[in-house]
N, C-alpha and C positions, 0 to 999 in steps of 0.2 A: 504493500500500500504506500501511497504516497506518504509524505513527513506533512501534515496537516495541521499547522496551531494556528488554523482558521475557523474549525469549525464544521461541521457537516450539514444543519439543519438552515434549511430556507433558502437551499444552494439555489432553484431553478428558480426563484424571486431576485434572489443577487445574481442569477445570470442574464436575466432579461434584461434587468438594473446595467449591468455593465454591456452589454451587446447596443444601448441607445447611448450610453457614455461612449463609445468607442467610434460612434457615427463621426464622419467628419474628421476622422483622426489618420491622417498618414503615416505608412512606414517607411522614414528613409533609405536605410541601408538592414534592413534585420525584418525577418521572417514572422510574420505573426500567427505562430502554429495553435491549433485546437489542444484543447484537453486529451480530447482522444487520443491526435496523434502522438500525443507524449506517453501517454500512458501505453500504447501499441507496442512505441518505443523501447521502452524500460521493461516491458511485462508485466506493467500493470505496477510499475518502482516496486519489483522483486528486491529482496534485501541482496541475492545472488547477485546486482547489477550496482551494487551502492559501491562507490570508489571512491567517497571522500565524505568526512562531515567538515563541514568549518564553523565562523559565528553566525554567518546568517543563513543556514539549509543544510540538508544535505544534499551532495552529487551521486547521482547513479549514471553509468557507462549507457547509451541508447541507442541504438541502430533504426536511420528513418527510413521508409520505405525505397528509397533510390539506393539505400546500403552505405550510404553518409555514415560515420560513426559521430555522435556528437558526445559533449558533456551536458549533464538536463539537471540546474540545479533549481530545486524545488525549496523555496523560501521559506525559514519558520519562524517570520516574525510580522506584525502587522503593520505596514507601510504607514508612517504619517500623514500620505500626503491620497489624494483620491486617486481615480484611475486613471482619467487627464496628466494630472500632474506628474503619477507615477510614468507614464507613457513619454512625455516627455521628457522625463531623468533619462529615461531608457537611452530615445532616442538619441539626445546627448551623446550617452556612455558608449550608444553604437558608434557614433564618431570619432571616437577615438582609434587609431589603429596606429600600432609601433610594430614592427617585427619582435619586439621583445616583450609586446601585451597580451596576453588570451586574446581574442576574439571575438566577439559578441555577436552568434548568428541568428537570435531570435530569439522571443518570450511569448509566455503565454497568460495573460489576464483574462480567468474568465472565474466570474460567480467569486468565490474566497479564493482562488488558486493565483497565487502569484509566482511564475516559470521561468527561470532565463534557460536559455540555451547557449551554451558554449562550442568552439573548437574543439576536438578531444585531441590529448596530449597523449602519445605512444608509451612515453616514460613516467607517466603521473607526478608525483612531487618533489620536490627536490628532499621535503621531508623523510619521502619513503624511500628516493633512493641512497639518501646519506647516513642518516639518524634511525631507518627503522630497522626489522629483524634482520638476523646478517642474511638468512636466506633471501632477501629481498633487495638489500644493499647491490649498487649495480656500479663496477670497474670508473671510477670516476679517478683518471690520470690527472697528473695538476697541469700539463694543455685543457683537458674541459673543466677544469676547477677554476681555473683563471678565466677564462671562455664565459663561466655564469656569474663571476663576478662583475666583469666588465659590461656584458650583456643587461644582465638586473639594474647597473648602475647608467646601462642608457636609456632604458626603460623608464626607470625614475627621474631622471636628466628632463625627457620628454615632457613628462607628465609634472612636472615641476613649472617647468623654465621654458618650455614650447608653448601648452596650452593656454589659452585666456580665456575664462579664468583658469588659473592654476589648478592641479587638484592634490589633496595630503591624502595619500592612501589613508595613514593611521593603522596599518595592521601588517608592514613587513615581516615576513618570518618566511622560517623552509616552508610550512605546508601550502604558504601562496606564492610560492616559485613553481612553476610549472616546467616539464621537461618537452621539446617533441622526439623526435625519431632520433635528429642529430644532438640530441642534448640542449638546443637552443633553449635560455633559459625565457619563458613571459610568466609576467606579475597577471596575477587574479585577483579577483575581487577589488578591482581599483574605481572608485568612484560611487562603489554598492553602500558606504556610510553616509552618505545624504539622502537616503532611501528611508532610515529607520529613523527612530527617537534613541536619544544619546543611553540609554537605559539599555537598548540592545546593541551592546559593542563590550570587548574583550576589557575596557577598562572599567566598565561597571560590573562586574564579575566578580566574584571573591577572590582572590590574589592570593594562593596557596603557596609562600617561599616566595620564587617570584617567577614573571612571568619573563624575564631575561632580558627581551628585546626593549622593553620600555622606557623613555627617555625621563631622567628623574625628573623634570619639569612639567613633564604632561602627567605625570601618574599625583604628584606632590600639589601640584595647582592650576593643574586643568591646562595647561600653555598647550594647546594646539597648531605646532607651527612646519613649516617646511624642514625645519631641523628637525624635528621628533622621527621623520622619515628617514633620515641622515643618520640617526642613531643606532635606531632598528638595522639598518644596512651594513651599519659598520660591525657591528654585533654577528650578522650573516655569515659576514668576510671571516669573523673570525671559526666559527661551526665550518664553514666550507672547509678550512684550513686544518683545523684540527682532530671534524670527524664529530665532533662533539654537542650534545643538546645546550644551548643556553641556560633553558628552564629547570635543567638539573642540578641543583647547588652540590659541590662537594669535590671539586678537583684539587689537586696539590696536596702538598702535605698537611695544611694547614686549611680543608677543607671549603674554600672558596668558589665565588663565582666564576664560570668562565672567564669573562672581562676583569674579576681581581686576579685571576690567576697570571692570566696572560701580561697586565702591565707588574704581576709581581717577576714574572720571566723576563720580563723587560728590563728590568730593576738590575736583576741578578746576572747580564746579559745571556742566558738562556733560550731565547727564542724559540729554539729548533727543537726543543723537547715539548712543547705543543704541539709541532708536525702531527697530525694523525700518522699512525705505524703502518696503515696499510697503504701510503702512499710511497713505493719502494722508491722513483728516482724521482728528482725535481732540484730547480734550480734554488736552491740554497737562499742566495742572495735578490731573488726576485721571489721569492717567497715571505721573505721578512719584511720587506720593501712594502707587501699586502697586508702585513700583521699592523705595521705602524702608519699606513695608510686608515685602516678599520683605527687607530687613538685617535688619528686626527679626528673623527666620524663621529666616535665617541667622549669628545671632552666633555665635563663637568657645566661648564656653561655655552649656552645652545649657540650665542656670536663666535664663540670660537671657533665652530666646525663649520667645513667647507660645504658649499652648492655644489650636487649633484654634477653639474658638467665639469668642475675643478676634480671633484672625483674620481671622473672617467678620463681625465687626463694623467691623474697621478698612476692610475690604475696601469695606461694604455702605454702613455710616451716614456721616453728614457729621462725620468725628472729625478729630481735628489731633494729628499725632503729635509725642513730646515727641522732637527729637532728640537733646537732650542726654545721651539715654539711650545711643543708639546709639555702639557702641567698632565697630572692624573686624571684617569676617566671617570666619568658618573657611572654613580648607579644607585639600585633600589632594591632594597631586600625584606620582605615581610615572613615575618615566623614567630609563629604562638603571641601573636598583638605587638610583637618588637619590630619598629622601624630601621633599617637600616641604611642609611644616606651617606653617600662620601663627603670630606668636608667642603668640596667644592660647589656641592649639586644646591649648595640653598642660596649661593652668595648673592650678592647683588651687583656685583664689580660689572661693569657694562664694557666691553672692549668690541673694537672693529666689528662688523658682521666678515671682514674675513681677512687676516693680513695678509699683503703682499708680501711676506717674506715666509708665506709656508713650505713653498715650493720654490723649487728654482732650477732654470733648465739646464742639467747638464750638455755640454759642449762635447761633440762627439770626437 
C-alpha cells in the first residue's frame, strides 16, 4: 500500500475537489500521471518495490508502462500550501535541471495523494553504497570518491549561486546523494522544504547524539543560510573520505565526533589514518588537500566558510590552501539533555563573508 498520512475517507469528494482545482493548470516540463498509473507502477507500493525512506515519503523502484524505470516518491506529510500553489512549487522544482540534480519527471495530485516522480538512479544512494551493509557497499576508488565530491559540490554551486531565487537544500547528507550507472553523483530532495510546514523537517525531530551534518547555527538558533549547506557538504567530504557515518559518535581514542576526530588528526598531523582502509591506492596528498578543504566548509562561524563555487575550485584546480586561515570547526552534540557546542559555534565575532587569502593559486 501506498505511505498514506493523508487519510482514506472522503477521497472521491477531494478528488473531484482537486480535478476542478487542477482546471486551467499547465505542465511545463513534468508529466502529470494518474493515481493508477502509479500504483500499476509500484504494484500497488508493494513494500518489495520501497528503495528508500527519507523526511518527506517514502520511495518505491516503478516501472511505467513504456518500461521507463522511474523513482515514485509518495509524500507523508500534509502540504501547507493548496493544490494551485503546490503545482506550482512543482513546476518551479521541475525547472530546475543540473546534470548533478535528480530529475523531476512528474507528480501526481489527486484527492489526499500527493506523488512526485523521479529519475531512477542504477546505484541508489551514496548512503547505501558507502555507509550501508558491506554486502551492499559498492568499489568506490578515490577517482569516483573525488568524482562525487566535486560533482555534489557543482550541484550545490548551481542551486546556490545560478538560480534566482537561490534555493538552501537544508538536508545534505549521503542518503540524498544519488548515484547513476557511472557513479554520477545528483542531490535529491532539493527544493521539496518549501512544500511542508517547518514542523516536518529533520531539524524538528528529536536529535538523538547528533544528527552530524548540522550546522551549529541552524540547529542553536534557527540561522537558515546558504552556509548551513556548506556545512553539511563539508561534513560529506569528510564520510566520503573516511568511509564513515557522521551520525555515529565515537571515533578515536577519545570517542569523538567524526568532525572532532578528524580536526583532532589534524592537530596531531595524522591525516591519513582517517583514510577509510578499504581504499587500497590514492593520492596521499590530494587527499588531505579534501580533508582541509571539508575545515574550510566547516568553521565554527558560518562568514568564515566559502560559497559553493570557491568550493569547487578548491576541490577541482591545482590551489594551495592558506591555513592560517583555518580556527576549529563547529559543531553540535546532544546526549541525555547535554548540549554540546565548540567554543567557536556561539561567538558573535563577524569576519568577511569570505577572505581572499583562503586560497591561492599555485603556479604551475
Amino acid at each position: 500500500m501506498s505511505c498514506s498520512c493523508f487519510g482514506s475517507k472522503r477521497v472521491q469528494k477531494k478528488e473531484i475537489t482537486t480535478h476542478r482545482e487542477l482546471e486551467g493548470i499547465s505542465f511545463d516540463n513534468i508529466r502529470n500521471f494518474s493515481y493508477k498509473e502509479l500504483r500499476l507502477a509500484t504494484d500497488d507500493f508493494d513494500r518489495n518495490a520501497k528503495i528508500g525512506r527519507g523526511g518527506f515519503g517514502v520511495v518505491y523502484k516503478g516501472i511505467l508502462k513504456d518500461g521507463k524505470q522511474v523513482a515514485v516518491k509518495s509524500l507523508c506529510a500534509e502540504s501547507k500550501q493548496g493544490v494551485r500553489e503546490f503545482l506550482t512549487e512543482i513546476n518551479t522544482i521541475s525547472n530546475v535541471r543540473h546534470q548533478n540534480l535528480v530529475e523531476l519527471i512528474g507528480c501526481c495530485v489527486e484527492g489526499t495523494h500527493r506523488i512526485l516522480v523521479y529519475e531512477f538512479l542504477e546505484k541508489n544512494s551514496l548512503d547505501y553504497a558507502l555507509l550501508g551493509k558491506k554486502i551492499h557497499i559498492l568499489e568506490l576508488d578515490w577517482k569516483r570518491r573525488s568524482e562525487i565530491c566535486i560533482g555534489t559540490a557543482r550541484g550545490l554551486a548551481y542551486l546556490h549561486e545560478e538560480l534566482d531565487p537561490h534555493i538552501v537544500h537544508r538536508d545534505i547528507k549521503a542518503s540524498n546523494i544519488l548515484l547513476d550507472k557511472d557513479f554520477t553523483p545528483k542531490i535529491g530532495d532539493f527544493g521539496l522544504a518549501k512544500l511542508f510546514p517547518d514542523t516536518i523537517t529533520h531539524i524538528s525531530t528529536k536529535i538523538a547524539g547528533t544528527t552530524g551534518y548540522l550546522a551549529p547555527e541552524y540547529v542553536l538558533g534557527g540561522q537558515l543560510t546558504l552556509k548551513a549547506d556548506v556545512y553539511s557538504f563539508g561534513v560529506l567530504v569528510l564520510e566520503i573520505i573516511s568511509g564513515r557515518g557522521s551520525s555515529t559518535s565515537g571515533w578515536g581514542a577519545s570517542q569523538k565526533l567524526l568532525l572532532e576526530w578528524a580536526w583532532e588528526l589534524y592537530e596531531e598531523g595524522k591525516l591519513v589514518e582517517m583514510v577509510d582502509p578499504d581504499l587500497k591506492t590514492y593520492n596521499e596528498e590530494e587527499v588531505i588537500k579534501y580533508i582541509k578543504v571539508a575545515f574550510f566548509c566547516t568553521q565554527a562561524t558560518a562568514s568564515r566558510r566559502p560559497v559553493m563555487s570557491q568550493v569547487v575550485d578548491m576541490l577541482s584546480r591545482n590551489i594551495r590552501l592558506n591555513e592560517k586561515e583555518l580556527t576549529p570547526p563547529g559543531f553540535f552534540q546532544e546526549s541525555s539533555g547535554n548540549k554540546k557546542v565548540s567554543s567557536e559555534a556561539s561567538t558573535s565575532r563577524q569576519i568577511s563573508s569570505f577572505p581572499t587569502t583562503i586560497t591561492q593559486v599555485t603556479p604551475r
